[in-house]
N, C-alpha and C positions, 0 to 999 in steps of 0.2 A: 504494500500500500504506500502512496505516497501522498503531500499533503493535498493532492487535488483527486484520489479517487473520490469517486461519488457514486452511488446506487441510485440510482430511481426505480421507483415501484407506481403502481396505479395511484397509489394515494400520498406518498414522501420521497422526501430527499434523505438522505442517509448522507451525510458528508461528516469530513474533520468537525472540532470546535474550533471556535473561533473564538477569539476574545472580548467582541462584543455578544456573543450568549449569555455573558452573567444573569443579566435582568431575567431572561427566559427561564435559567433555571433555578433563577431564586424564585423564581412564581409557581412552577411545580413541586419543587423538592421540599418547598419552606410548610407545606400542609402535613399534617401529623398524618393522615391516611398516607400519603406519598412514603413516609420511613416507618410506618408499622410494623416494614419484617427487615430492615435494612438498621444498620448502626450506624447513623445519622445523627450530628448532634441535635438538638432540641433547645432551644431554635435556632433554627437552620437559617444563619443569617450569611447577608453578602459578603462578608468575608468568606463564607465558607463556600461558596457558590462559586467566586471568584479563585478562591483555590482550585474546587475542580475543575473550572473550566480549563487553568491554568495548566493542572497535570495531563488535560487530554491534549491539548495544544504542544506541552511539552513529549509527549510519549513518544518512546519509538516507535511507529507505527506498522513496522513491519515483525514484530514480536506482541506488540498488543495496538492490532487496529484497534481504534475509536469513531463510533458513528456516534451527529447530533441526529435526533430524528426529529427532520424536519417538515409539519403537517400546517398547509396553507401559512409559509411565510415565518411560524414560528415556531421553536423547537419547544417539544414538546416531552423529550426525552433522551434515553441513551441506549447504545449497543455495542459493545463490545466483543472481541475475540481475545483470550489468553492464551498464542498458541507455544508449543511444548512442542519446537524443531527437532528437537532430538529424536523422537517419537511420535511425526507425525499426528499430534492430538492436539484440541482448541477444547477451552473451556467457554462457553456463552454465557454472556450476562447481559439483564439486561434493567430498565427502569422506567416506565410511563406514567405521566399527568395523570392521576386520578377524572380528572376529567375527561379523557381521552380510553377509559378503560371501556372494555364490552361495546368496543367498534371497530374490534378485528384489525387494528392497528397493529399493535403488541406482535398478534402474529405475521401480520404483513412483513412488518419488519426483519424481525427474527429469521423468518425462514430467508429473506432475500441476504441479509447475513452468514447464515448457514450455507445458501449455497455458494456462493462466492468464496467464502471460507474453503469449503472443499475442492472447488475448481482453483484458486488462485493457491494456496499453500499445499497444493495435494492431498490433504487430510485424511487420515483414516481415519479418525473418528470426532464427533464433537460430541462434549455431555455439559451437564448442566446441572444443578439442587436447587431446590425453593423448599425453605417450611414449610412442613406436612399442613400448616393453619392455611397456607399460600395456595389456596384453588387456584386463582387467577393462573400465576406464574406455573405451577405443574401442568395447567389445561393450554397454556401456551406451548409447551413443549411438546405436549401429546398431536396435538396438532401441525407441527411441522416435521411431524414423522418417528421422536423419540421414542424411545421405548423406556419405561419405570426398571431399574436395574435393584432398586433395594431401596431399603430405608437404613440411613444413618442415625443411629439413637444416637440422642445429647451431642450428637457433634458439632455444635456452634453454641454461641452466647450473645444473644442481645439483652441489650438496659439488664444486664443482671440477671435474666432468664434461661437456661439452657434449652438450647432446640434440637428439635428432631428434623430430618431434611430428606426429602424423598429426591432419589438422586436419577438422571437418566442421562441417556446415551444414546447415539447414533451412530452406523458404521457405514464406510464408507458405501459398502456394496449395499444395502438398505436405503440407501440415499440414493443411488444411481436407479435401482427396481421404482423408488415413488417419480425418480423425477423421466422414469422412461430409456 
């Protein structure tokens, strides 16, 4: 990736951040629904927004692409690959506007992520976790073709909670069968 790839899909732009995003993502990220499963401080202010726009602007991008997702003009969220060269594997992540949730955005996204990820880095595999409490984010994943691999007890901790994390995965030859 470099800093002018770009994804278009039917409905966004998937491009780098940019340093005039702070405002955008202090407007998603700053709602308490927005970090209910993420460890986000509280409140999520422009400093802090300003920082990540900063580390995505700064990133290597060819070890961890970073997508804005951007839906009519304004970003509205984030996508991510962590890819694992050594072993051909990307970990996906990703993050949407509460206002933007359950309009098939999320997976818009993701999947046009996922496949680029596997066409451009040759991947053999991309997985994923979200909080077993995280419908949203596991029905994201079910839907761009992953497969539920197990469940992770207590392995993470938010605001002092330990979480359980339903984990999935994709291989590359399951990826090639859905896309034909």
């Amino acid at each position: 990736m470099t800093e002018t790839t770009t994804i278009r899909t039917q409905r966004l732009i998937l491009r780098p951040f940019a340093f005039n995003d702070v405002e955008d993502v202090l407007a998603y990220a700053s709602g308490s629904e927005f970090s209910r499963f993420l460890p986000l401080p509280i409140p999520y202010t422009k400093k802090d927004a300003e920082e990540f726009v900063a580390r995505n602007v700064l990133r290597n991008l060819s070890e961890t692409p970073s997508f804005a997702i951007e839906h009519q003009g304004t970003v509205v969220g984030a996508v991510d690959l962590n890819i694992e060269t050594p072993i051909s594997v990307a970990s996906l992540h990703y993050g949407l506007s509460p206002t933007h949730w359950n309009q098939g955005l999320m997976t818009e996204a993701a999947q046009a992520v996922l496949n680029w990820g596997f066409e451009e880095f040759g991947l053999e595999k991309v997985y994923s976790w979200a909080d077993v409490e995280n419908i949203g984010s596991w029905r994201v994943m079910e839907k761009i073709g992953m497969t539920r691999e197990g469940t992770l007890r207590s392995q993470g901790v938010n605001r002092g909670v330990r979480q359980d994390y339903h984990y999935y995965g994709i291989l590359r030859r399951e990826w090639k069968a859905i896309i034909g």
